[in-house]
N, C-alpha and C positions, 0 to 999 in steps of 0.2 A: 705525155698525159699521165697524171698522177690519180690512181686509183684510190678512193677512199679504203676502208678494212671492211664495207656493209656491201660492197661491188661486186656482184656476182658476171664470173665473165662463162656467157656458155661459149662451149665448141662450134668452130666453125659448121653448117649445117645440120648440127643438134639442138640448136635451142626451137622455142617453141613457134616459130616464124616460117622455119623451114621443117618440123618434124609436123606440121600443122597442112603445111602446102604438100608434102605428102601425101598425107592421107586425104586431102582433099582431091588430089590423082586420081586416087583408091577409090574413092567414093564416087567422084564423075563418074569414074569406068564402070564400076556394077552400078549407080543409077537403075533404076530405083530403090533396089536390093540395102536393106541395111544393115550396118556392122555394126559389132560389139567393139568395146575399148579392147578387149581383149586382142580378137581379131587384127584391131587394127594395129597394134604394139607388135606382133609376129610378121605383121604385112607391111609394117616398115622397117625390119629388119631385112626379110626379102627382098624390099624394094632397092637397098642400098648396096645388097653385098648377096645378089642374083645370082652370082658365081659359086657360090656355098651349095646349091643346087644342083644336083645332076643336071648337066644339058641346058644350064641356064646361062642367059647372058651374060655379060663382062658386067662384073662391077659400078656403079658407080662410085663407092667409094673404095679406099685401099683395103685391103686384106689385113688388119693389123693384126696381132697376138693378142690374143682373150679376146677377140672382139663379140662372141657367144654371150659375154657378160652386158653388152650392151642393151640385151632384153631384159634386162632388169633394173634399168638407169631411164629407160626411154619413157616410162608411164605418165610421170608428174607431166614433162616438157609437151608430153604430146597431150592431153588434160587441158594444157596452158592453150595450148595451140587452136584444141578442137572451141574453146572459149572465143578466143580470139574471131577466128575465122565463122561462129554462129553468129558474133555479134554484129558480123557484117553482110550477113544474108548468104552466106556461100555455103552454110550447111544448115541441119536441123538436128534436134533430137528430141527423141522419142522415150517417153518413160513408156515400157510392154512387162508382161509379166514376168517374160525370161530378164530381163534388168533391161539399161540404158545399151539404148540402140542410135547409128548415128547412119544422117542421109545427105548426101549433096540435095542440092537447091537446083530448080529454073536456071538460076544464074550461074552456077559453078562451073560450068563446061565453057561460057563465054570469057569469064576471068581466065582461064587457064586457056585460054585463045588466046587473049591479050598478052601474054608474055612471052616472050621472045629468046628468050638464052635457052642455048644446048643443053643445058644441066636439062631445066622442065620442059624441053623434049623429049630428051633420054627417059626422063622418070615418066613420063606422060608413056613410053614405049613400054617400059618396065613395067607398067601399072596392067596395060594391055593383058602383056603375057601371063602376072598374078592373076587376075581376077580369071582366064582362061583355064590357067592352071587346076586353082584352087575354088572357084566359082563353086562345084558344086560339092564340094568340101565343109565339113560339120567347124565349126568351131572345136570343138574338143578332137575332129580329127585332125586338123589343123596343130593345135598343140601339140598331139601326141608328134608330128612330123617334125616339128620344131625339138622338142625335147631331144626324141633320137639323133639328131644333127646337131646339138649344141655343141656335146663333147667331142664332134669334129672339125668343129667351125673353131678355126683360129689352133688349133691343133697340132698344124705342120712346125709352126714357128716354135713351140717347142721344145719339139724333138730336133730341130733344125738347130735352134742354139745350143741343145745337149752336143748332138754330134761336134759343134762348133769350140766349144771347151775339149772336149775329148781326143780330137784333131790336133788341137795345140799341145795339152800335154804329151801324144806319142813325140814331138819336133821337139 
């Protein structure tokens, strides 16, 4: 297949289809409870890369280097996402004073019944755990917890590739 040069190709599990069914997890689990865009951009990097957490669970995606930067690439797609997924009934939002607030639907817990692959169980288990976690967590304390772990998220790799050069030249 020959790509035109206007082709935007997203990442496997980060474009807006899957960064959208995320937080659609997100949002079934806290039902009623609604969240900020903000929120949700911090809670779907948790969601993926659990392990970054103290005493969190495995991953569901890999551990890559800089993957800390990924909180700041995720907004647009997850926007596109939460779009997508209102306009089919599976969430709502709310304009409140504090800004745009977003809520699963009636329907959103039966969709995400309906699917069937391990991935959205695992993340349907992940979602669990977040919103247990963090549930009664501020938004802004939320951040602050985000911020303090970025600079160790994706961190090992590295110092792991320094050591990796350094190895070779003492040989």
């Amino acid at each position: 297949m020959i790509e035109s040069p206007d082709t935007k190709v997203s990442p496997p599990f980060n474009g807006p289809i899957e960064i959208g069914l995320r937080a659609l997890s997100l949002l079934s689990e806290a039902f009623p409870i609604p969240y900020s865009l903000q929120r949700l951009v911090v809670s779907d990097y948790l969601l993926v890369h659990s392990d970054d957490m103290p005493g969190g669970p495995p991953g569901l995606h890999p551990k890559t280097p800089h993957r800390g930067g990924e909180l700041l690439v995720r907004r647009a797609a997850l926007e596109q996402g939460l779009m997508l997924y209102q306009s089919r009934g599976l969430l709502e939002r709310h304009y409140t004073e504090t800004g745009v607030m977003f809520t699963a639907t009636e329907r959103t817990a039966s969709f995400l019944d309906a699917l069937s692959s391990d991935y959205v169980a695992e993340l349907r288990e992940r979602a669990v755990w977040l919103v247990s976690l963090f549930g009664e967590v501020t938004d802004g304390e939320l951040l602050k917890i985000a911020n303090s772990q970025v600079g160790e998220w994706g961190a090992e790799f590295t110092m792991e590739s320094v050591l990796k050069v350094e190895d070779a030249e003492w040989q």
